[in-house]
N, C-alpha and C positions, 0 to 999 in steps of 0.2 A: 741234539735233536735236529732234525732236518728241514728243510723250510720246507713251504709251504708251497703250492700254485697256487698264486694269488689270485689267476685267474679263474681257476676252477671253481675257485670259493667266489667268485664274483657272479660266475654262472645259479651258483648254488641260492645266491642273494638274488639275484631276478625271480627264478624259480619262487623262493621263500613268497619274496613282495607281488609273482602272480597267484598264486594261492590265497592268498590274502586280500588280494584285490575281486577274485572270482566272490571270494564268500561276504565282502561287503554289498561288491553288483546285485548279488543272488538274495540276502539277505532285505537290501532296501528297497527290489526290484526293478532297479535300472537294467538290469540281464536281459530282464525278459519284457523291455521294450521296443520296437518296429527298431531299423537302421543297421549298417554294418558294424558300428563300433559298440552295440550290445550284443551281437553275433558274436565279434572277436573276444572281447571280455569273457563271454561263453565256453570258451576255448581254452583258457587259459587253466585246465586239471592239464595240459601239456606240461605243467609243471612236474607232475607225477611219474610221468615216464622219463622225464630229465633228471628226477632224482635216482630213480632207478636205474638207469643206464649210468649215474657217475658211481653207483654202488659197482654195478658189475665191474666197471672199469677200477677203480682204485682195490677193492678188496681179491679179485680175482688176478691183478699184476704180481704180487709175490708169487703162486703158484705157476704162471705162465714163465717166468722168470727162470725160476726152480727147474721148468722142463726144458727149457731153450738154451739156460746160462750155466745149467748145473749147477746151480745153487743151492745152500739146502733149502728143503720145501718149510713152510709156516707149520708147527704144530695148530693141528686141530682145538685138543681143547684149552689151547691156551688161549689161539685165535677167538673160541666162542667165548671165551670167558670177557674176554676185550671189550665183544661185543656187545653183551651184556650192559658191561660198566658204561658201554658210550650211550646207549639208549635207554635202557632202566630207570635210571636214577629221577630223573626230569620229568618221565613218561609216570613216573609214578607218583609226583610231587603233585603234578597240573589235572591227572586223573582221581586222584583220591582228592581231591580239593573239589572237582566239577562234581563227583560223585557224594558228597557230605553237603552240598551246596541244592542238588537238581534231581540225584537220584529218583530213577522209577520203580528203582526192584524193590520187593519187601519181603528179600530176606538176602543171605551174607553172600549165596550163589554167584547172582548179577555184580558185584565186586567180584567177586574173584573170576570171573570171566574176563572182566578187564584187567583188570593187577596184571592176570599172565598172559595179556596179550591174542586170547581164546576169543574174542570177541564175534571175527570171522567166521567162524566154525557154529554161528547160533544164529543163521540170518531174521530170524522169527521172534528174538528179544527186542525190546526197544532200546533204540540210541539215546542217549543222555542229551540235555541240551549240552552245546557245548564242546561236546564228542564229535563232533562230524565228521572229523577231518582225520578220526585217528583210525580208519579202516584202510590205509596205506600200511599201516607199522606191522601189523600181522603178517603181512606179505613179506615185509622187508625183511623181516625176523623170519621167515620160512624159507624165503632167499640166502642168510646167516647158514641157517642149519644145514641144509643143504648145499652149499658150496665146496667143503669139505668132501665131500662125496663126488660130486661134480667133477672137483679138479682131480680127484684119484681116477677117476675114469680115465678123462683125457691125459692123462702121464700116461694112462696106458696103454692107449691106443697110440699114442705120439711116438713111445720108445724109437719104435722101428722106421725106418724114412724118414723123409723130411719136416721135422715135428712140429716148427708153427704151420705149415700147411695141413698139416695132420691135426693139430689143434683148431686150427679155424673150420676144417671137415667136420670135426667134430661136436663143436659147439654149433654149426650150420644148423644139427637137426635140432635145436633147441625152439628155433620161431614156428617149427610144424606142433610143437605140441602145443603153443598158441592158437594156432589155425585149428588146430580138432577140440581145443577148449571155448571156443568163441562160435563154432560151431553144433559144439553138445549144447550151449548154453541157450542158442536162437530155436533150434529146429526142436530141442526138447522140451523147450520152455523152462529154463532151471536157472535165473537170472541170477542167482547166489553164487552162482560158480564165476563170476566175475569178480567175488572178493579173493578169489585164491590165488595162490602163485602160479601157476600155468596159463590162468589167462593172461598175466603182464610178462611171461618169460622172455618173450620175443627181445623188451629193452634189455632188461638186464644180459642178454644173448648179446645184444650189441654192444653194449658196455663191455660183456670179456672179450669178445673179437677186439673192439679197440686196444682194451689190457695185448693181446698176442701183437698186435703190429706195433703197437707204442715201446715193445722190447727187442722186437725183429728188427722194425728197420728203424728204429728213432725219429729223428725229428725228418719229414718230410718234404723236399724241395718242392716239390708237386702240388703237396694240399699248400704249403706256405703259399704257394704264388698264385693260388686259384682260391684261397681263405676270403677272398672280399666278395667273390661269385657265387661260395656256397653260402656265406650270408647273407644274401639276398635272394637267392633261391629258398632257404630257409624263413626266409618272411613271406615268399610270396606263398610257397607251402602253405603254412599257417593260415593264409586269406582263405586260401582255397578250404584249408581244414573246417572254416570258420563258416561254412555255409552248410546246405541241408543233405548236403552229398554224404558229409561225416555225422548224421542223426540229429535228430529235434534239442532244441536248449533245454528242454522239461528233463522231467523226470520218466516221460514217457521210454519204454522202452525201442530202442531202435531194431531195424530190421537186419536180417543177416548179414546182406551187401550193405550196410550201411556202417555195422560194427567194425565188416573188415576193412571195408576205408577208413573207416576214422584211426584203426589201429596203425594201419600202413602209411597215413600221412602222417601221425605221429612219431612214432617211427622214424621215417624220413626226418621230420625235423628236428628230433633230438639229436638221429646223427651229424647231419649239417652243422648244426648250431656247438655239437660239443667236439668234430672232429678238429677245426682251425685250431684250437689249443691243446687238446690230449696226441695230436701228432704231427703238430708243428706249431711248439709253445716259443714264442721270441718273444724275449721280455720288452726289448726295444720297439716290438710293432704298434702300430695304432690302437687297435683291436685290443691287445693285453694291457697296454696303458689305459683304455677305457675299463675295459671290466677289471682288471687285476689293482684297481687305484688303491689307496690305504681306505678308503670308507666303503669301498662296496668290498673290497678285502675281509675288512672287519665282519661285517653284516652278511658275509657267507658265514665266519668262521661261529656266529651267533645263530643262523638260521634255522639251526635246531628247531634249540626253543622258543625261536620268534612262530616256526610251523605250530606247536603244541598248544603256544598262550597266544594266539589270535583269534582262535575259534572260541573259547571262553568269556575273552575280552570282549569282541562283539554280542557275544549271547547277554552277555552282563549291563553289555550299554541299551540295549533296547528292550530288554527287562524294566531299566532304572527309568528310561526316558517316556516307558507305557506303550513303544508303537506296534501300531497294528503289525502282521506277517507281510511284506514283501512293499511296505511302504515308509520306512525307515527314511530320513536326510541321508541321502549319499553322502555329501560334503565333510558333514557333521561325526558322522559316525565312521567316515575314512579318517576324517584327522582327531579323534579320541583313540580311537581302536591303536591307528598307529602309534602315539605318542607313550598310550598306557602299553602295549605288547611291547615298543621298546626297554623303555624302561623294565620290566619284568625280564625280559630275557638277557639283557647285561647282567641283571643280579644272578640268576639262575646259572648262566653259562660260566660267568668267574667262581661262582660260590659252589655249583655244584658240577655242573658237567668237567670242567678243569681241576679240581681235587679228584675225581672217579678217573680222569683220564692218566693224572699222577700215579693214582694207586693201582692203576691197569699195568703201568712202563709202559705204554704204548706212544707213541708222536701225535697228534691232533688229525694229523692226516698226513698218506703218503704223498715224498716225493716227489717229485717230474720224475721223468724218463731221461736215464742216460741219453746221449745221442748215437746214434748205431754206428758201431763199429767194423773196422774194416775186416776183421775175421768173422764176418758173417754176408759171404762172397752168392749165398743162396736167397737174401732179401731181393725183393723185387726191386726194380732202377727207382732214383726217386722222380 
């Protein structure tokens, strides 16, 4: 087996713990109080497009690989079956529990909408309590199926000339079908098309561009030495994300220009925030010693199931404790929620997601990137 990026998985443990943090703010309604640090708190679904751009990036590097290294390419349906094993299992432990628990439907349909992950595709059913957070997975999962296809494409357009240029050409037209989805979605009035995949394609776009350069030119002098610049450019992003330029904290619908900033500073900041390590990962730097440490290591490699059983967890504590909607103890119901969700996803990720990953033969997760090598004289300088 091959190790892991410890970092990536530390990224993926922020990510986890701002989701988590979003829906306790939102939940007790410290969100949606006056000041900047309920703004920022606000902000924090940037978690979603960072899980998204690290999917593009790790699932889409084997095939980028395959057309650059001449490698052979990933089987298809071995790949989906993988995929499968790594999501399914958990996704279906946490969902048939919340749904035998809160269930709205009355009859076996609304299960089976969720079971197979259809949930997307019926904006007009009601959400379970509990469920909130699980209208990302449809995406991810249509992201899966489609990748396969994706990467055939660009093999074949790559063939001829310079093929990671030809691939990043390639993949370039991916954030326009963003742009004309974010756009049907405002000027038509069809707000449900924001649970599909075209409207989030832009990250995952960014994530296989990184996949192509992470195998072209490796590890990066350039972003290494400019890594502490784009972190902090990637915070100050964020501020700026964190105000009324990227649309209201409600539920209100935002306006066109408001969708596509918000999309484009996110954006911005997921690349910032995940290029210092997916293309100039050093184990020895500050930056990796911080996020890549054995405990936020861990608690990426957990983060699944800490996503699936946080939203339960809290439905379950302010059920029990009677409180009214969006007036919950912050304090109180951050440190239940966290202490119960952890607990639950150590059992769940050893007992079940690592037996499914066993019986997949797949590794937990790819990789680093080689470092680039000197027969590939057409990368860019670092």
């Amino acid at each position: 087996m091959k190790s892991r990026d410890a970092a990536l998985d530390g990224i993926r443990a922020i990510a986890a713990l701002g989701v988590w943090l979003l829906h306790v703010g939102s939940n007790t309604g410290v969100m949606y109080r006056e000041g900047m640090l309920p703004w920022m708190m606000s902000r924090l679904g940037i978690a979603v497009p960072i899980f998204f751009l690290l999917s593009g990036l790790l699932l889409y590097r084997p095939w980028a690989r395959a057309v650059i290294e001449n490698t052979p390419r990933p089987q298809p349906l071995r790949y989906l079956w993988r995929r499968v094993l790594r999501v399914m299992p958990v996704y279906w432990l946490v969902t048939a529990l919340v749904l035998w628990a809160w269930s709205p439907f009355d009859d076996w349909t609304g299960w089976l909408k969720w079971l197979l992950l259809a949930q997307n595709f019926f904006p007009g059913d009601p959400v379970p309590d509990g469920l909130y957070q699980m209208w990302t997975l449809p995406i991810e999962m249509s992201f899966y199926v489609l990748l396969p296809i994706l990467a055939w494409l660009l093999h074949r357009f790559a063939r001829r000339g310079n093929k990671p240029v030809r691939l990043l050409i390639g993949i370039g037209v991916l954030p326009l079908i963003t742009v004309a989805a974010v756009v049907a979605a405002r000027l038509f009035e069809q707000p449900q098309i924001a649970l599909l995949l075209p409207y989030h394609l832009v990250y995952f776009a960014c994530g296989m561009a990184m996949a192509v350069l992470s195998v072209w030119i490796g590890h990066s002098r350039v972003i290494d030495s400019l890594a502490p610049q784009l972190l902090v450019l990637a915070g100050l992003l964020y501020a700026v994300l964190s105000t009324e330029l990227a649309g209201p904290r409600t539920l209100t619908l935002p306006t066109l220009s408001q969708s596509l900033w918000r999309i484009s500073l996110e954006t911005a900041v997921a690349v910032l925030l995940v290029a210092p390590f997916a293309l100039a990962s050093r184990p020895g730097s500050l930056r990796n010693r911080v996020l890549g440490n054995p405990v936020g290591a861990y608690l990426g490699r957990i983060s699944y199931s800490f996503f699936l059983w946080h939203a339960p967890v809290i439905t379950l504590q302010l059920k029990l404790t009677g409180a009214q909607p969006f007036q919950g103890d912050f304090a109180s119901v951050a440190a239940v929620s966290f202490i119960v969700t952890m607990l639950l996803s150590v059992g769940s990720h050893h007992l079940i997601e690592v037996p499914a990953l066993r019986l997949s033969g797949h590794r937990s997760a790819p990789a680093p990137p080689a470092p680039a090598r000197a027969a590939l004289p057409a990368a860019p300088a670092p």
